[in-house]
C-alpha positions, 0 to 999 in steps of 0.5 A, a space after each residue: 259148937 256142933 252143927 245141931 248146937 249152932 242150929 240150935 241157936 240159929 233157930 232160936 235167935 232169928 228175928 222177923 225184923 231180919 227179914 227183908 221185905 223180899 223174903 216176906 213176901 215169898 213166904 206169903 207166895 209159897 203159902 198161897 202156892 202149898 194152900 193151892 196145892 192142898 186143895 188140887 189133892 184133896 179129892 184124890 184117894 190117897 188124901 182120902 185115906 189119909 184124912 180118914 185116918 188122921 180124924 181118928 185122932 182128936 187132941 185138946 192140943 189140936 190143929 185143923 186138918 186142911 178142909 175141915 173142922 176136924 182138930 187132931 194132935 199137931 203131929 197128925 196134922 201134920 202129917 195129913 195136911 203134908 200128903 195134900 201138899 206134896 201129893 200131886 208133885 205140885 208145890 215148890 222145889 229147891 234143886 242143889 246136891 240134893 233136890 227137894 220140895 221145902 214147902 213139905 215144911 209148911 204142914 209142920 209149921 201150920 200145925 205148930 202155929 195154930 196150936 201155939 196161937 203164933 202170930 202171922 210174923 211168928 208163923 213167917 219167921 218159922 217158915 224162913 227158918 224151915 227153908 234156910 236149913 233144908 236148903 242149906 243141907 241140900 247145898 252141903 251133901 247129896 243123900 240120893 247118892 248115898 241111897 237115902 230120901 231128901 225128906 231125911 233133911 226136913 226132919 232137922 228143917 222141921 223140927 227146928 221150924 216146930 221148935 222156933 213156934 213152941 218157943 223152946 230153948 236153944 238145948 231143947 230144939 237141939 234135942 228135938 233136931 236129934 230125937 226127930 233125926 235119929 229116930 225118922 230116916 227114910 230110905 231112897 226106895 220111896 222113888 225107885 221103879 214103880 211108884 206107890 201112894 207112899 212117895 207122897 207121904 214120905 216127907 209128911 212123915 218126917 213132919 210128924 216125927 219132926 213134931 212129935 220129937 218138939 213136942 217131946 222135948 218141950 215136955 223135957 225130953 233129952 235126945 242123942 248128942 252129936 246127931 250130925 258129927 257122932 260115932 254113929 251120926 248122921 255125916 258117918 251113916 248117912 250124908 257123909 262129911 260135909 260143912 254147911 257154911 253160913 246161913 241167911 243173915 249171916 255173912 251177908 247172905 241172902 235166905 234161901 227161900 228166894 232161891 226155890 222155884 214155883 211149879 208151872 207144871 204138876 210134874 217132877 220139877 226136873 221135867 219143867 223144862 222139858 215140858 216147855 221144850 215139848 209144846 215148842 215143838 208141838 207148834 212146830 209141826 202144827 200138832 201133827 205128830 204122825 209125821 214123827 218118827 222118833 222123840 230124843 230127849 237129852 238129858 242131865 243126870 239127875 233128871 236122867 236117874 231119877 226120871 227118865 232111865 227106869 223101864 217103868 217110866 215108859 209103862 206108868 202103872 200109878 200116878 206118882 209113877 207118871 207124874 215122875 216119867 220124863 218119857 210119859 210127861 213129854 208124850 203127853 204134852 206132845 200129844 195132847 198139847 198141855 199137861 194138867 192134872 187131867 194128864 195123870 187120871 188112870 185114863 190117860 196114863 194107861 190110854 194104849 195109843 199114848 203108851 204107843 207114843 210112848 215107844 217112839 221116846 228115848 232119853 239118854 244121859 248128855 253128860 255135856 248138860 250136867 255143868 248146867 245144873 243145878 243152876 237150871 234144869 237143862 232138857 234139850 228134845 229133838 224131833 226126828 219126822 219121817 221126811 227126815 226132818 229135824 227139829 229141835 228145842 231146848 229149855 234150861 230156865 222154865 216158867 216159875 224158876 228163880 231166874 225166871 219166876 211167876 208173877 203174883 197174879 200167876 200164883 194167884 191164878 194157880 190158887 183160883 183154879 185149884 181150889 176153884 171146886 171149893 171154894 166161892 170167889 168171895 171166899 178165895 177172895 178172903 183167903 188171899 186177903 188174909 194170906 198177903 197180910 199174914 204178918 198182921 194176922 193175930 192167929 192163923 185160927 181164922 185161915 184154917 175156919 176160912 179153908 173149911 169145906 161147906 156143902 154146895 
């Protein structure tokens, strides 16, 4: 059996009654967290564009673009509603060989489920389903390694997830699994030097090709055979080999959702540590810093390659370049004493005495904390005071983390504050009703007519 067979048939024959309470329960977290998530994009200019131009696209086989009435084919919601997700670099993270967000699947999967009239339990089956197989690719081979996007494994996650929704056959969803992989690789250039509106979109657009390929093969379409394993497949081209071991209800295992992490910070997950590392510090000398000479961060190498070596991370020209600057996301917190959303406006990323700060910050590589990872995130800060005072902090397990994760009234809080601009208390109210019994929920028509924006 080759590997998209055997997900083929995982995805088809995965039931809800499988699930163990647990699980459920984190499907409902990481909706209330991705919904949050949305709205703190929804005002930015990029989801601005975006939305633009997914409502110039209407489909009788239609899903809702998050915040409006609006109904576009699947494949385009999924692709707008993905980008107010991911962008503000918000929602959840899985950290492995390959690092990843695996609530970018949820866009799919919404789009799916209100065009398919799924069910609430159909719904959260999808989403254990997208979750096993992106984590469990990510714990099998490194794509940034290799020079290529994380988001290249949500194309087979999605699809599968889209599939499950659609009710295709084992034969069908592995056809989709190779159309959608075959025809959607992204290159790792996405989140190299200074960063554009693109990093945000990118794993949305393997949402709708993930989509568009179901769609396709609902409708009979035939893909390539042996996506992973070919001549010129997936493990030869892009991944490498590798062997993905069992999936969750098999051999015991548990499902990976319980395995990813809640954000605390809007930031680069790899610096959530730090930014804790940095308050402590703060606090330590009384939020003076005119006393601090030089700011050390030591660090492990994912996080040093992919946000904290590049000579953009010290000069941010864009938010996505800041919210991925390990430098810049621990001057602000230093300096400021929080990191927020308000930390990524032009204003301050571009404020001349912060960017000063800035110069007083050096990260370098401890290859001493790298067997730390990627079972925590270890930053280690040191402050150097002119006085000749040293200080020093470090984190490994931040808020939000599986081995210490936020509580139920965290994520709620994170959901009230975000949408807070949008919606009443007595609408929030509704939309976390809903949402901690989405698997009594007949349709998820009445979430999408709930998360319409009114006029004041």
């Amino acid at each position: 059996m080759s590997l998209a067979d055997r997900l083929a048939s995982y995805a088809v024959s995965l039931r809800y009654e499988q699930l163990p309470p647990d699980t459920v329960h984190e499907v409902k977290r990481r909706w209330i967290d991705s919904i949050a998530c949305a709205f703190g994009a929804w005002r930015s200019e990029t989801a601005d564009l975006v939305r633009r131009v997914a409502m110039q696209v209407s489909s009788p086989y239609g899903a809702t673009i998050l915040g409006t009435s609006h109904k576009a084919s699947p494949d385009w919601a999924a692709f707008a509603n993905g980008l107010f997700i991911r962008y503000l670099d918000y929602n959840d993270t899985y950290l492995s060989k390959e690092p990843a967000h695996p609530s970018d699947n949820l866009a799919a999967i919404w789009a799916v489920a209100e065009a398919e009239r799924a069910t609430g339990k159909e719904a959260i089956v999808a989403t254990v389903l997208a979750y096993e197989i992106q984590c469990r690719l990510c714990n099998a081979a490194s794509l940034r390694a290799r020079g290529w996007d994380h988001v290249n494994y949500g194309l087979f996650s999605a699809s599968a997830a889209a599939s499950r929704l659609m009710g295709l056959s084992p034969e069908a969803t592995r056809h989709a699994m190779s159309i959608a992989g075959v025809s959607g690789l992204a290159m790792r250039q996405t989140r190299v030097g200074e960063l554009s509106m693109w990093k945000g979109c990118a794993f949305s657009n393997a949402s709708r090709h993930a989509v568009f390929a179901s769609w396709l093969a609902k409708h009979g379409m035939t893909g390539p055979s042996e996506i992973f394993e070919g001549k010129m497949g997936f493990m030869k081209q892009v991944s490498g080999e590798f062997h993905l071991g069992a999936l969750g209800g098999e051999e015991g295992r548990t499902f990976m959702i319980n395995e990813t992490y809640i954000k605390y910070f809007p930031v680069e997950y790899h610096a959530q540590s730090a930014v804790w590392a940095a308050l402590a510090l703060r606090e330590r000398v009384g939020g003076d810093l005119s006393q601090v000479e030089t700011v050390e961060i030591d660090t492990f190498e994912a996080s040093y390659s992919i946000i904290g070596s590049e000579p953009e991370k010290w000069l941010p020209r864009s938010r996505e370049t800041a919210d991925h600057s390990l430098p810049y996301i621990v001057g602000v917190a230093l300096v400021d004493g929080k990191v927020d959303l308000n930390s990524f406006e032009p204003s301050r990323y571009t404020d001349p005495d912060l960017l000063a700060f800035l110069q007083k910050i050096h990260v370098r590589h401890d290859p001493a904390l790298d067997a730390g990872y990627p079972a925590g995130i270890p930053n280690r800060i040191t402050l150097c005071l002119r006085d000749g005072t040293v200080l020093t902090e470090e984190n490994t397990f931040p808020r939000g983390h599986a081995r210490n994760p936020m509580s139920d009234g965290e994520v709620e809080a994170k959901f009230r504050r975000l949408t807070e601009w949008a919606l009443t208390p007595t609408r929030q109210d509704d939309i976390l009703h809903f949402l901690w019994n989405l698997e009594a929920q007949a349709t998820l028509h009445p979430l999408m007519e709930m998360l319409v924006l009114h006029p004041a």
